[in-house]
C-alpha positions in Angstrom: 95.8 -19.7 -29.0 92.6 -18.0 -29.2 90.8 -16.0 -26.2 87.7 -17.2 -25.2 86.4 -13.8 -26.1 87.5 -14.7 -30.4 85.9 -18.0 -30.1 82.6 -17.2 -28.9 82.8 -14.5 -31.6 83.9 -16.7 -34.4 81.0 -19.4 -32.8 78.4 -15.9 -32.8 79.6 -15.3 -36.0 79.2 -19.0 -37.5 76.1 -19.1 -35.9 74.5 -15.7 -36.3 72.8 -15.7 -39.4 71.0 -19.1 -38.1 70.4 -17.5 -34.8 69.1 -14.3 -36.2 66.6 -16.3 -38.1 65.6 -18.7 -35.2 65.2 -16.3 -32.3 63.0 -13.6 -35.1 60.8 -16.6 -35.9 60.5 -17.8 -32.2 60.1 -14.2 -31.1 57.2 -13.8 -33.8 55.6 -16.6 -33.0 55.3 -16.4 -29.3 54.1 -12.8 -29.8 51.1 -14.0 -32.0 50.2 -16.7 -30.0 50.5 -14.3 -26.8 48.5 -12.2 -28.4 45.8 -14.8 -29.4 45.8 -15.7 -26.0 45.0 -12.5 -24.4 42.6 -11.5 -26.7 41.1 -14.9 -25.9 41.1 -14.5 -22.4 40.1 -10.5 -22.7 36.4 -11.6 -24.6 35.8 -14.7 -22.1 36.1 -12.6 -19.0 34.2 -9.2 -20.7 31.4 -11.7 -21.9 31.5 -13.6 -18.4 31.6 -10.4 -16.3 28.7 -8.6 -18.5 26.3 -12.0 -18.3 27.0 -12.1 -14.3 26.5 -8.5 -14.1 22.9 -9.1 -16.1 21.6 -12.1 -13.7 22.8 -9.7 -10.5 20.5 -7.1 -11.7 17.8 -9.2 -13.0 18.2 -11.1 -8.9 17.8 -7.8 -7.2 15.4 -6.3 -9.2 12.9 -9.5 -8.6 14.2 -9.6 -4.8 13.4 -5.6 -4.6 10.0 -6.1 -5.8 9.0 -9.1 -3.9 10.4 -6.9 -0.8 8.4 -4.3 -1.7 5.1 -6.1 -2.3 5.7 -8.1 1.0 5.9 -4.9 3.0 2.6 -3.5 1.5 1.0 -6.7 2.2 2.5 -6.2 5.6 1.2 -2.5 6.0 -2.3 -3.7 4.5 -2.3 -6.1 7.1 -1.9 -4.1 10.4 -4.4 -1.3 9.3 -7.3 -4.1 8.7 -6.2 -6.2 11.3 -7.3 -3.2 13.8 -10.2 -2.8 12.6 -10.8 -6.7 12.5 -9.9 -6.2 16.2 -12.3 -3.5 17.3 -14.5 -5.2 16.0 -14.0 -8.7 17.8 -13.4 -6.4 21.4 -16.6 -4.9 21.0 -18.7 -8.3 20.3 -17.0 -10.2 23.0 -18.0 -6.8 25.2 -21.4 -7.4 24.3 -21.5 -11.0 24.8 -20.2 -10.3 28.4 -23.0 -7.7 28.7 -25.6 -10.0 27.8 -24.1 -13.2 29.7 -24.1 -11.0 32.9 -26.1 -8.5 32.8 -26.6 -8.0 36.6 -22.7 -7.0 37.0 -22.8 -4.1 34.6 -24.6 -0.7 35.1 -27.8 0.7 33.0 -26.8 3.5 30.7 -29.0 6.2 28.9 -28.5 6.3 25.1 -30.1 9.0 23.1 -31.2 9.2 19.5 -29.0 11.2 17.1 -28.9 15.5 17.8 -28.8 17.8 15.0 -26.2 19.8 17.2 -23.5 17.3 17.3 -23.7 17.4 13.9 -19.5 16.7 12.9 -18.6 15.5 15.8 -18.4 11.9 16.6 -21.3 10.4 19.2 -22.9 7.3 20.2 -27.0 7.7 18.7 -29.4 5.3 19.1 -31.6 4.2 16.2 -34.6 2.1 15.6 -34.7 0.1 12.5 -38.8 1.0 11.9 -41.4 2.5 13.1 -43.4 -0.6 14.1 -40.5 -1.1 16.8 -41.5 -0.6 20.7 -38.9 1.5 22.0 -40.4 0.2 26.1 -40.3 -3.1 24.6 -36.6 -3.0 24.3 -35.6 -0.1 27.2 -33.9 -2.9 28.9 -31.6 -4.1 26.1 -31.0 -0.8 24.8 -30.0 0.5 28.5 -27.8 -2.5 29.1 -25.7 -2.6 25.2 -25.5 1.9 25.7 -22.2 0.4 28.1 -20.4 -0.3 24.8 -20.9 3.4 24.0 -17.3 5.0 25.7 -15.8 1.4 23.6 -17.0 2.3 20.5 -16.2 6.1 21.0 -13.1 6.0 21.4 -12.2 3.4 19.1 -14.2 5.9 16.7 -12.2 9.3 18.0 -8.7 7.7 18.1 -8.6 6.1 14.9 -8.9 8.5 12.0 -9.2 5.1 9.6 -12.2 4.1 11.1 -15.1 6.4 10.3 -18.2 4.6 12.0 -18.8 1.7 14.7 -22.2 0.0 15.6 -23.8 -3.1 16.6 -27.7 -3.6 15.3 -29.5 -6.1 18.2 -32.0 -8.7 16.5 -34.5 -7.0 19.0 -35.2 -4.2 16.3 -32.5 -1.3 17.2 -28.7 0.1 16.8 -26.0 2.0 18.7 -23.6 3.6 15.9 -20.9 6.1 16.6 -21.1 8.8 13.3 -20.5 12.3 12.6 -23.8 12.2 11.0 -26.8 13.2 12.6 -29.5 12.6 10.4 -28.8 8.8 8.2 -30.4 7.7 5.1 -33.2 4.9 5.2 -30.5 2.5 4.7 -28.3 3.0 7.7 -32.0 2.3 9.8 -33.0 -0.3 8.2 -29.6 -2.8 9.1 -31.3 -6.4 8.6 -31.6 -5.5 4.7 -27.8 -4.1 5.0 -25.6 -7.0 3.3 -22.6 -6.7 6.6 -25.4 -7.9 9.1 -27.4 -10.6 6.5 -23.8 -12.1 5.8 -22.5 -11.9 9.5 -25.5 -13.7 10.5 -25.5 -16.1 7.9 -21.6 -16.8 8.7 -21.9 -16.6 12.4 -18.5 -16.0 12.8 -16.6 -12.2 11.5 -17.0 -11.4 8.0 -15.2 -9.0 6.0 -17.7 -7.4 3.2 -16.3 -6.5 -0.5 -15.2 -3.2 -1.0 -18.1 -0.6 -2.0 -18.7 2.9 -2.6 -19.6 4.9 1.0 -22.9 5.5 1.0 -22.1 9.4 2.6 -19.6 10.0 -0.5 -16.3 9.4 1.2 -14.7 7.1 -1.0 -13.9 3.9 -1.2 -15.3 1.7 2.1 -15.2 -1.7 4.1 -17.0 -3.2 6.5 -15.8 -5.8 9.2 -18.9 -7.4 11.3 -19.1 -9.9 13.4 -22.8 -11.7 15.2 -22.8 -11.3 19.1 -24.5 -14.0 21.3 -25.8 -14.3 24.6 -25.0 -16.8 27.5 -27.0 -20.0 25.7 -25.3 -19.0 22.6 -27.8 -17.7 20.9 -27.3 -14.7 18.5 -28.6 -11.2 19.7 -27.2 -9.2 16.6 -24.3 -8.2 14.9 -21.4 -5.7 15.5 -19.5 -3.7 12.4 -16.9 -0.9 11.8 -16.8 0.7 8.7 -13.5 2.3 7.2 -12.3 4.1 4.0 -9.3 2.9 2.3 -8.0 5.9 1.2 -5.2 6.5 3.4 -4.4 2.6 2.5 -4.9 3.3 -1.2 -3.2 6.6 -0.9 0.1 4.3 0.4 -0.3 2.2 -1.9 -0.3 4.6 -4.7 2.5 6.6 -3.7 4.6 3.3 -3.9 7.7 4.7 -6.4 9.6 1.9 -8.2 12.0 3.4 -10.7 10.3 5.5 -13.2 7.9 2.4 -14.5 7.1 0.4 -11.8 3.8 1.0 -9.6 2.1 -1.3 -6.8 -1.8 -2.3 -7.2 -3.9 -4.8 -5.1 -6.1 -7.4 -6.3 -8.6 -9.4 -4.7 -9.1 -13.5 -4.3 -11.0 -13.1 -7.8 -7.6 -11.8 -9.4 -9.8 -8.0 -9.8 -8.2 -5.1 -9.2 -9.3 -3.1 -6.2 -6.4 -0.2 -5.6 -4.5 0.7 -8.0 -3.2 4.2 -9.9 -4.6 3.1 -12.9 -8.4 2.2 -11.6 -10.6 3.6 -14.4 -14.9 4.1 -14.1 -17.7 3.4 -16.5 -20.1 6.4 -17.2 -21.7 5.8 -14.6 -18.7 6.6 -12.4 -18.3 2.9 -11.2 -15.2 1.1 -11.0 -14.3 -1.1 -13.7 -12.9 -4.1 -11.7 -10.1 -5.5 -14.0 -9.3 -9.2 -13.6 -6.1 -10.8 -14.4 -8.1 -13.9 -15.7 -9.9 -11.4 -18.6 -6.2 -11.4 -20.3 -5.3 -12.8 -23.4 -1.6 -13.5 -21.8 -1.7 -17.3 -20.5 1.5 -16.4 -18.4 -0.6 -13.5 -17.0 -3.4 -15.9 -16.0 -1.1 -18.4 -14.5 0.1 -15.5 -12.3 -3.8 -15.2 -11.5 -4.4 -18.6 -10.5 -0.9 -18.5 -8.3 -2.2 -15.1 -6.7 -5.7 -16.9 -5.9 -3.8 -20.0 -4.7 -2.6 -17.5 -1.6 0.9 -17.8 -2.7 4.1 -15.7 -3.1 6.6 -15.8 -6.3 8.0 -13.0 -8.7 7.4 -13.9 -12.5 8.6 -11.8 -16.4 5.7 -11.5 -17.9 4.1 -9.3 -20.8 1.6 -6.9 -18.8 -0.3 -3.7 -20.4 2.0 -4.4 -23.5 5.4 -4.4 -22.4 8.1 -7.1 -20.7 7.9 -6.3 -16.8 8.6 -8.1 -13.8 5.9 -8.9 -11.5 6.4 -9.6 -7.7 2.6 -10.7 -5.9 2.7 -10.6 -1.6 -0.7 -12.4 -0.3 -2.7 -10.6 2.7 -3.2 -12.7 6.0 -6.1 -10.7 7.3 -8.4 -10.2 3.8 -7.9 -12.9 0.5 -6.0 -10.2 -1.2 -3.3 -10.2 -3.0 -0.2 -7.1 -3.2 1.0 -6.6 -6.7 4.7 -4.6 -8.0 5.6 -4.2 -11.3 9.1 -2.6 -13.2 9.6 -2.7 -16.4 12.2 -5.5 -17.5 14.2 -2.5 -19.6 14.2 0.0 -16.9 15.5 -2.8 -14.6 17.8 -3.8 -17.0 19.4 -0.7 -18.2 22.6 -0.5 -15.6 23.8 -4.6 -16.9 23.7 -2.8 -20.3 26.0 -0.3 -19.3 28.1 -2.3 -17.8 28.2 -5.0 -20.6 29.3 -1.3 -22.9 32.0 -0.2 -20.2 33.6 -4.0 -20.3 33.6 -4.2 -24.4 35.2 -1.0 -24.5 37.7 -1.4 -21.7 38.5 -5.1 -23.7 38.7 -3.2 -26.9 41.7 -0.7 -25.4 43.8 -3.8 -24.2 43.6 -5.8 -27.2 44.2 -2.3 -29.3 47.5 -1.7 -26.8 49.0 -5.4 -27.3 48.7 -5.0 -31.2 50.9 -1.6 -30.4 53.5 -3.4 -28.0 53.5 -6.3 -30.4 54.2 -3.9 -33.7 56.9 -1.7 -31.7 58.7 -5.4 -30.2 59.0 -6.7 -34.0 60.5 -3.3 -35.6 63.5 -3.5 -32.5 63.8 -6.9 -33.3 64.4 -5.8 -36.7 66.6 -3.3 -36.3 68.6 -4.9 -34.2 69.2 -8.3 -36.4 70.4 -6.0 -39.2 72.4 -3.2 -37.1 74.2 -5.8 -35.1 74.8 -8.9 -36.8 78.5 -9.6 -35.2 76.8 -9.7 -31.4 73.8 -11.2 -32.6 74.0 -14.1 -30.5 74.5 -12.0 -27.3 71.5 -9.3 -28.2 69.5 -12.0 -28.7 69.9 -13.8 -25.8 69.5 -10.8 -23.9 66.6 -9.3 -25.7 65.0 -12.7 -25.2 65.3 -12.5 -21.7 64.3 -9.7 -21.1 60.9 -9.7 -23.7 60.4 -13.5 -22.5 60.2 -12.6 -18.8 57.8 -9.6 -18.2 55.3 -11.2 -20.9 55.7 -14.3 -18.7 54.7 -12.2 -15.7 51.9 -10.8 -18.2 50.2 -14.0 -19.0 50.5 -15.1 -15.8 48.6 -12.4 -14.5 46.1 -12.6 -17.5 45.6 -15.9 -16.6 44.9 -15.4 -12.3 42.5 -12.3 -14.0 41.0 -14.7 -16.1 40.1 -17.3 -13.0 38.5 -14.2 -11.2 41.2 -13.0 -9.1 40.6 -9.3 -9.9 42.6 -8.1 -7.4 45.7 -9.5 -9.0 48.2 -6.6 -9.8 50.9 -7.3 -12.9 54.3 -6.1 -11.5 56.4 -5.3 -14.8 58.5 -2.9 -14.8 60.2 -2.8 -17.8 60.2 0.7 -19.1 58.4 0.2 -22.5 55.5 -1.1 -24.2 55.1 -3.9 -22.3 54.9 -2.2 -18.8 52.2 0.0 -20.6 50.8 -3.8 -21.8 50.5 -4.7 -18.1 49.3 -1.1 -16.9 47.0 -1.4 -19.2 46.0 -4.9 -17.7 45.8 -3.5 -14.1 43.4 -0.5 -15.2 41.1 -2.9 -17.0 40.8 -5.1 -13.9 40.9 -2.3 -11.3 37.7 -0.9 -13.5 35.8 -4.4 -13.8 36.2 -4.6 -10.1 34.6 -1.1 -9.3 32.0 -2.4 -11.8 31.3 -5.3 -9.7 31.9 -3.7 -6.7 29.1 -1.3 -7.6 26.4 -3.6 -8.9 27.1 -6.0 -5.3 26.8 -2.4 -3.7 23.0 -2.0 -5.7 22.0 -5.7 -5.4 22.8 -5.3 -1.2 20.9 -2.3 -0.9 17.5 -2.8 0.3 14.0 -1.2 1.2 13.2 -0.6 4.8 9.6 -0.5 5.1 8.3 0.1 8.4 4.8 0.3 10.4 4.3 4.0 11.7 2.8 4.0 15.0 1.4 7.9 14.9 -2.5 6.5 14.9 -2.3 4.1 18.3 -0.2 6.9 19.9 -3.0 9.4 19.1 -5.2 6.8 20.5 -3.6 6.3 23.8 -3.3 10.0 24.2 -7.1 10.3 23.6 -8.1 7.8 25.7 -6.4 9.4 29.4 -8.0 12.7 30.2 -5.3 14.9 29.4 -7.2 18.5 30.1 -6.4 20.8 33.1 -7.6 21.9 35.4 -9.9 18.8 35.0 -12.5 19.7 37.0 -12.6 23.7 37.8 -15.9 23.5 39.2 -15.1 21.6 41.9 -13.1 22.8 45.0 -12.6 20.3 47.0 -9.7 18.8 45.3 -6.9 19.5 43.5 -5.8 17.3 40.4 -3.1 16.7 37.7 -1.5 13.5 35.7 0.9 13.2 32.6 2.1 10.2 30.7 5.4 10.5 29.0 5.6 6.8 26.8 9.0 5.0 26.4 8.2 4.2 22.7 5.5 5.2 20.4 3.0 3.6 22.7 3.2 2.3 26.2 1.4 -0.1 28.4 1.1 3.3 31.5 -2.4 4.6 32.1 -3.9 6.5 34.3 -7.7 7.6 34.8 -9.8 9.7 37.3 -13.4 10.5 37.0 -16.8 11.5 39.6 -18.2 8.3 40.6 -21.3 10.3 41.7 -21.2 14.0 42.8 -19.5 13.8 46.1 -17.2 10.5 44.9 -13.9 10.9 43.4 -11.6 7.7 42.1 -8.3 7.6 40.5 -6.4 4.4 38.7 -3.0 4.5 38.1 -1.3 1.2 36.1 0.9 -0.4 34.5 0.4 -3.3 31.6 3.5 -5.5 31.1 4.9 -5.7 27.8 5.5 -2.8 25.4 4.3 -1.7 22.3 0.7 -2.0 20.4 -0.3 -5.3 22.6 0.6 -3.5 26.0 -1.4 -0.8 24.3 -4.7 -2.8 23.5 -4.6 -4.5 27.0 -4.6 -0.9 28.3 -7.6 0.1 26.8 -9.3 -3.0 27.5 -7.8 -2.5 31.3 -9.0 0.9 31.5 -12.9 0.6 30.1 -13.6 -2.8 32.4 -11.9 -0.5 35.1 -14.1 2.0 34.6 -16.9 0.4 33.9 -16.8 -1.6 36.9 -16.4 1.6 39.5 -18.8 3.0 38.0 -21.7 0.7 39.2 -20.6 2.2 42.6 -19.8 -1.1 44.3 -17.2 -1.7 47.1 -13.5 -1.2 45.5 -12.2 -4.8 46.3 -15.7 -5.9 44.1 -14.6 -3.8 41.3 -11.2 -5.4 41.3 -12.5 -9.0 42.0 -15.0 -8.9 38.8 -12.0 -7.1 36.5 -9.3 -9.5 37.1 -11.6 -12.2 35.9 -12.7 -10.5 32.9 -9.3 -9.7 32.0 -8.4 -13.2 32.5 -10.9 -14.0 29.7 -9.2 -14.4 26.4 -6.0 -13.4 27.6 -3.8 -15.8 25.3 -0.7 -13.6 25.1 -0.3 -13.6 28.8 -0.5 -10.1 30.0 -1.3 -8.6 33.6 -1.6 -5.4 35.1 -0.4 -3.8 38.3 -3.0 -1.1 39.7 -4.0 1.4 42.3 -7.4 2.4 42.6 -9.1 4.8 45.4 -11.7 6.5 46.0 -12.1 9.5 47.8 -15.3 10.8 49.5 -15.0 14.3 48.9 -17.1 15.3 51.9 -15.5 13.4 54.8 -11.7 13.0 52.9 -12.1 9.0 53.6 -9.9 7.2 51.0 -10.8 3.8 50.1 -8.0 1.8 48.2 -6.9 -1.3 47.0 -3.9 -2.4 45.6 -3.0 -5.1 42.8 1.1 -5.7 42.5 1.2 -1.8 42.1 4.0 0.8 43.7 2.7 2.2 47.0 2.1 5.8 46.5 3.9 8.3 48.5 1.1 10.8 51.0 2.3 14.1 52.5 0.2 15.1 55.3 -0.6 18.9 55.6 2.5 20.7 56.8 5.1 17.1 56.5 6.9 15.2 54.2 6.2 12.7 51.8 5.9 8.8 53.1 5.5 5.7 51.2 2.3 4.5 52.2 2.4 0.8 53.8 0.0 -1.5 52.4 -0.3 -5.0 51.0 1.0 -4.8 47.4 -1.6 -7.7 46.7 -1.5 -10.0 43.3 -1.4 -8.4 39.5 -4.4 -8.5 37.6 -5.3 -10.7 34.9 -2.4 -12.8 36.4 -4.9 -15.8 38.2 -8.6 -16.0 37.6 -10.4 -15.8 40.6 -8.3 -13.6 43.0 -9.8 -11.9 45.9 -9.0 -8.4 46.8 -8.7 -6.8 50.2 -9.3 -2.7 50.4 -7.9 -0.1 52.5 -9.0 3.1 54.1 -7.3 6.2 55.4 -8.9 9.8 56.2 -7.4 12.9 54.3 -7.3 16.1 55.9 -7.2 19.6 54.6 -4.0 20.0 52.5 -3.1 16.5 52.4 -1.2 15.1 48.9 -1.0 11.8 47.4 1.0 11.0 44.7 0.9 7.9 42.8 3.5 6.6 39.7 4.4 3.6 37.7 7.8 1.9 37.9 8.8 4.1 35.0 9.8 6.7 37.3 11.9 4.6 39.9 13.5 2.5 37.3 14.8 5.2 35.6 18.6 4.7 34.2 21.4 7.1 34.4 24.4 6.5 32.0 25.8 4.1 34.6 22.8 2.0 34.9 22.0 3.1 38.2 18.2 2.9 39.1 16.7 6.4 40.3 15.1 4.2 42.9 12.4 5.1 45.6 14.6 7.1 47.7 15.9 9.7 45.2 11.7 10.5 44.7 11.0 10.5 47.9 14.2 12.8 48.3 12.7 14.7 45.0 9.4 15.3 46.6 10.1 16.7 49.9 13.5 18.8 48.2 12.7 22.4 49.6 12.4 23.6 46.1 9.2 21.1 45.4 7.7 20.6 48.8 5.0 22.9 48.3 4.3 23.5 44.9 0.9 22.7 43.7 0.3 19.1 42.1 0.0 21.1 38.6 3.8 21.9 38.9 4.8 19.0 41.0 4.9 16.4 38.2 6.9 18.8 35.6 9.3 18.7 38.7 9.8 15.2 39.4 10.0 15.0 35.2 13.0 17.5 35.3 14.8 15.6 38.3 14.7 12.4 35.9 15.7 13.9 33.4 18.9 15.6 35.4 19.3 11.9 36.9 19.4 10.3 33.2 22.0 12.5 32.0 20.8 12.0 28.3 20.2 8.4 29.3 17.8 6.9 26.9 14.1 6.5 28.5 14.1 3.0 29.2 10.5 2.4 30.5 6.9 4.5 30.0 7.1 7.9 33.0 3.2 8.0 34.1 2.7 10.0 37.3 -1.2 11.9 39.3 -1.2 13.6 42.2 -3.7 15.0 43.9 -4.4 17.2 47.0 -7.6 17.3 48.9 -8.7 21.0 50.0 -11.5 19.7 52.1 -15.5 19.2 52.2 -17.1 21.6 49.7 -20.5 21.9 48.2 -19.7 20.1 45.5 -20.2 22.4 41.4 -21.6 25.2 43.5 -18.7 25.7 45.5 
């Protein structure tokens, strides 16, 4: 009886030669068409990831430069929409001026003095000689009240270098650094802002020119004034360089190629780093409808049509892209450009990286396959007897990791690149499958990397530096403020919440022996807050200044404020007015804290009033003054809700009784007004705790010293 062991040796031995030859031919083939398969696989997904890597950088590169010219657009925008609003504050000032004429004070307006030569100031100018100066006194006396407007537009805006209005009647008020003009700043109905503002009726933007007092590139925004019956009493401008808006422009970097330039509704260039000039030292405006290009004149025609896209096209004789932005205040257009190759050049890479990374697999199956055939080879011919065993082993064991292996090919080859081959065989087809994993775990760095590029994005933001240079020009921020004077005592200080705030404060001689003082608070935050201030403070102003009864001054400003108040702001205000010889303090109230008075010798009190209705909240409002007597020594000290409403880490308000408590603290109960404020600062900033300022800190106080005799005391 045979064992089982002899019979499945004679049956491997009957059968080996045939086995032999069947599992060599099977093992060859599957080997080839594995092979075939992953080379196969290997080119699709190197050919796929290399043409998905291409549109990703071709997507951002378009998306980058559209982002890029629709944030220039957006920085164009803001600087020529101020001036565009200067210039519609100041003819809706005059048109106030002329409608009511009996509500507004006569001011003097001189001609221009070779002294103030480089420094800004209002100078009045007749446009000829055959022009009555008597015959228009009136006029002129009445429009000189726009003179503190246009000054300070003028001093806080270093893009704006001259404002003015020319009256019909024959004469202009212009704000320059210029004493002495040319012919043609006198003679402004032959100027081409006032013939097209009148002939428009409405505000007119000019084309860009050449500044007649050699400071570059200009523009002029002007708009026609009109009276109460709506007829047209002249025409107000402000004039502007572009430079600093060119100079931003300019300095635009994309890549190493790429450059931003601005056109106008004509398809002309107007800014650009390339602007050339005849002979003459003119600009050659460019047009994109001179060039040969038809795709370059369809991008024209788009840019005219006010619209937005991103477009390949040949420009200046090489393949770029080009993103255009339009301009919502002026019919211009932003322009970027990159070259196509520049853009390009990292999808290149990448499609090199993939080929070669595809070349080393294929290159590393061709090794495992050669090294699989000469052990199958060796062992056919070294061990014939236990063929059939070895090659039912050896079958298993080559059949199952290469299993595993084109598995995982094939999950790579759907996009899972995070698919990891788990052989572990010890030979050249472990290698075969590490080789797999580090071709993968490269493509998805790749990728990783170029979604890394095509997320990353250009924050362009608006810099606030010029309105907060022109808040802090328009409070008086010098002290002492008045030395001359002894009979008082004064100091104020605005610390804003953000680059600009909606606080102000103001104090100025009404006549020589009247003293008044504003403090107030515009809701909102930011540079709409900040226009309603200035607005806020020159009607204010204006107003006390005719010398009428306090409740009158607030009565006439809440109405004009009302005017044309679309965005829905108010005002909270205290206003009072001291008589300097008797210490009587007149007051009136609208919405505003109560300020705190310390009587000679005592602690600080809230003063009790009637807080009385915002302004610019209701049209029509009336408002109710106050009066108290100060004596010798007496202190009043006024503040915004900025200081009360102060947060510490815990969001705990500082509240009215921790600045009461502040104020009459032994260490700040008698210190001059000068070092009071810096105090009350320091104690919110101990309160906060590093708190993050929440709300704009404005605070004036001022102490009477009693009657004087006025600068000669």
């Amino acid at each position: 009886m045979k064992s089982i062991r002899s019979k499945i040796l004679l049956t491997v031995l009957a059968v080996s030669v045939g086995s032999i030859a069947v599992v060599a031919a099977v093992t060859l083939v599957n080997l080839n068409n594995m092979r075939e398969n992953v080379v196969t696989m290997s080119d699709t997904m190197g050919t796929q990831a290399a043409e998905d890597s291409t549109m990703a950088m071709e997507t951002q590169a378009m998306e980058q430069l559209t982002l890029i010219a629709a944030g220039k657009a957006d920085y164009a925008d803001e600087k020529m929409n101020k001036q565009q609003t200067y210039t519609y504050m100041v003819a809706d000032y005059l048109q106030q001026l002329y409608t009511d004429p009996d509500s507004y004070t006569p001011r003097e307006a001189n001609g221009p003095d070779p002294a103030l030569d480089g420094e800004l100031s209002p100078q009045l100018l007749y446009f000829n000689e055959t022009i009555d100066p008597a015959a228009v006194a009136e006029e002129v006396a009445l429009t000189a009240n726009t003179g503190d407007m246009l000054l300070s537009i003028a001093r806080g805006d270093p893009d704006i270098e001259c404002g003015y209005f020319a009256a019909a009647s024959g004469f202009s008020l212009t704000v320059d650094d210029v004493p002495g003009h040319k012919k043609e700043y006198l003679d402004c109905p032959t100027r081409g802002w006032y013939q097209q503002a009148m002939k428009a009726g409405d505000l007119i933007w000019t084309d860009v020119f050449e500044d007649a007092m050699g400071r570059g590139l200009a523009i002029t925004c002007a708009m026609p004034y009109r009276d109460g019956d709506g007829e047209i009493r002249g025409v107000v401008a402000f004039g502007s360089t572009i430079n600093a808006l060119s100079d931003k422009i300019i300095e635009t970097e994309i890549g190493e190629t790429g450059y931003v330039f601005v056109v106008n509704e004509n398809g002309q260039t107007i800014i650009s780093p390339n602007i050339s000039r005849d002979d003459q030292g003119n600009i050659i405006r460019e047009s994109l409808f001179d060039s040969d290009n038809r795709e370059l004149r369809d991008i024209g025609r788009s840019i005219t049509a006010r619209e937005t896209g991103v477009k390949e096209v040949e420009f200046e004789g090489r393949q770029v892209y080009m993103a255009y932005h339009p301009m919502s205040v002026l019919p211009w257009s932003v322009v970027a450009v990159m070259d196509v190759e520049e853009a390009m050049a990292p999808a290149e890479d990448t499609r090199s990286n993939i080929e070669a990374i595809t070349d080393g697999a294929v290159a590393g199956i061709d090794k495992s396959i050669y090294t699989v055939l000469i052990l199958v080879a060796l062992v056919c011919v070294a061990a014939i007897v236990i063929v059939a065993l070895v090659s039912y082993a050896f079958a298993q064991k080559l059949t199952t990791p290469l299993s595993h292996l084109l598995e995982g090919v094939e999950r790579i080859s759907g996009g899972d690149l995070k698919t990891q081959i788990e052989v572990h065989t010890g030979d050249e087809i472990e290698t075969l499958a590490d080789a797999f994993n580090s071709m993968t775990a490269n493509l998805e760095k790749y990728i990783h990397d170029l979604t890394a590029v095509t997320a990353e994005k250009e924050r362009i933001g608006a810099e606030l530096n010029v309105a907060t240079q022109i808040q802090k020009d328009m409070l008086p921020n010098i002290f002492p403020a008045f030395p001359e004077r002894r009979e008082f005592d004064i100091y104020a200080s605005m610390d804003p919440a953000k680059e600009v705030g909606g606080d102000f404060y103001d104090f100025f001689m009404v006549d020589d022996s009247h003293l008044a003082v504003v403090m107030a608070d515009v809701s909102g935050k930011g540079v709409p807050a900040a226009l309603f201030m200035v607005i806020a403070k020159t009607i204010i102003k204006n107003q006390a200044l005719t010398g009428d009864p306090l409740d009158q001054v607030f009565d006439r400003a809440n109405d004009q404020l009302c005017e044309n108040n679309g965005e829905g702001l108010f005002v909270t205000a205290f206003m009072g007015l001291l008589d300097l010889n008797t210490g009587d303090f007149t007051y009136v109230n609208a919405g505003h804290n109560a300020p705190l008075l310390r009587r000679a010798g005592g602690n600080y009190e809230y003063l009790k009033m009637d807080p009385g209705f915002v302004l610019a909240g209701l049209d029509g409002m009336i408002y109710e003054s106050s009066q108290l007597r100060l004596g010798e020594g007496d202190t009043l000290f006024l503040y915004t809700d900025g200081v009360t409403e102060a947060l510490d880490p815990d969001e705990q308000l500082f509240g009215e009784d921790r600045l009461r408590d502040a104020l009459n603290d032994k260490q700040g109960i008698d210190l001059r007004v000068s070092e009071l404020l810096p105090y009350v600062r320091s104690a919110l900033e101990k309160f906060a705790r590093g708190a993050e300022q929440a709300d704009d800190i404005t605070m004036l106080g001022i102490t009477y010293r009693g009657p004087g005799k006025g600068g000669d005391a």
